[in-house]
N, C-alpha and C positions, 0 to 999 in steps of 0.2 A: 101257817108254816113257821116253824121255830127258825130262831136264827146261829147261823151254827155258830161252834164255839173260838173259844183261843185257837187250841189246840189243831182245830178244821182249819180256821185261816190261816194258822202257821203255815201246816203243811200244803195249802192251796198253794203260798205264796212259795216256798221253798219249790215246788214241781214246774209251777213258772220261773220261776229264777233259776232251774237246772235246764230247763228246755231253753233257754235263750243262752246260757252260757252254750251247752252243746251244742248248738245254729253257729253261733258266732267262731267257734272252733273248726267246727267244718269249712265254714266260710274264710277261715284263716288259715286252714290246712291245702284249701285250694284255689289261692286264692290270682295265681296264674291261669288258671284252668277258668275259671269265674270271668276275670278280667279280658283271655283270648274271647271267650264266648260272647261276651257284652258287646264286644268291639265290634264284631261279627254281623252281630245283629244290628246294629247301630248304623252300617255299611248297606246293608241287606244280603250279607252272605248266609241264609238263611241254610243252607245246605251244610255248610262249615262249622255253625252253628250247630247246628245238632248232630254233627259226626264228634266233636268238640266235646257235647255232653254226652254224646254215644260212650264216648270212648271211656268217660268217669265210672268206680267202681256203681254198682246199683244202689249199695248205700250211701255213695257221695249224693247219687243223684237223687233221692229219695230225701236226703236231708237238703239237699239246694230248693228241691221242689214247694216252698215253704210260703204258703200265701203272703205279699207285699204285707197287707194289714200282720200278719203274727211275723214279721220280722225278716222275710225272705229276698234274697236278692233280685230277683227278678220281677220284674214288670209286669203286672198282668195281661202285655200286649206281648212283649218277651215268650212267656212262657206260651202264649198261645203260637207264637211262629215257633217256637223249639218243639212243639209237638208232633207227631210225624201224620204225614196227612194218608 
């Protein structure tokens, strides 16, 4: 397997470094919204909790939904009670 070049790594590392700034925008764009929701959960208002993220446009919530390991706010225990059963 060759190994790729400059050029490949540049642009690897620039499409991760634009995905983490766009995470981190979202996450600061709602981050009242973010904040109610955690609280929520944290309480076990688990219903409030995802009326909370119901309520977020589908691309807020689409980019909140961002696995813990790649940078997302939520909890992998989080996002399993945010899920609707």
């Amino acid at each position: 397997m060759k190994a790729p070049s400059e050029s490949e790594l540049a642009e690897q590392i620039l499409a991760q470094s634009s995905r983490q700034v766009w995470l981190l925008n979202v996450i600061l764009n709602n981050w009242d919204s973010l904040l109610a929701i955690k609280q929520a959960l944290a309480v076990g208002e688990r219903s409030v909790a995802q009326e909370a993220f119901g309520e977020l446009p589908e691309s807020v919530q689409r980019g909140l939904w961002v696995a813990p390991s790649k940078g997302g706010p939520f909890t992998t225990d989080e996002r399993l009670k945010l899920r609707k059963d």
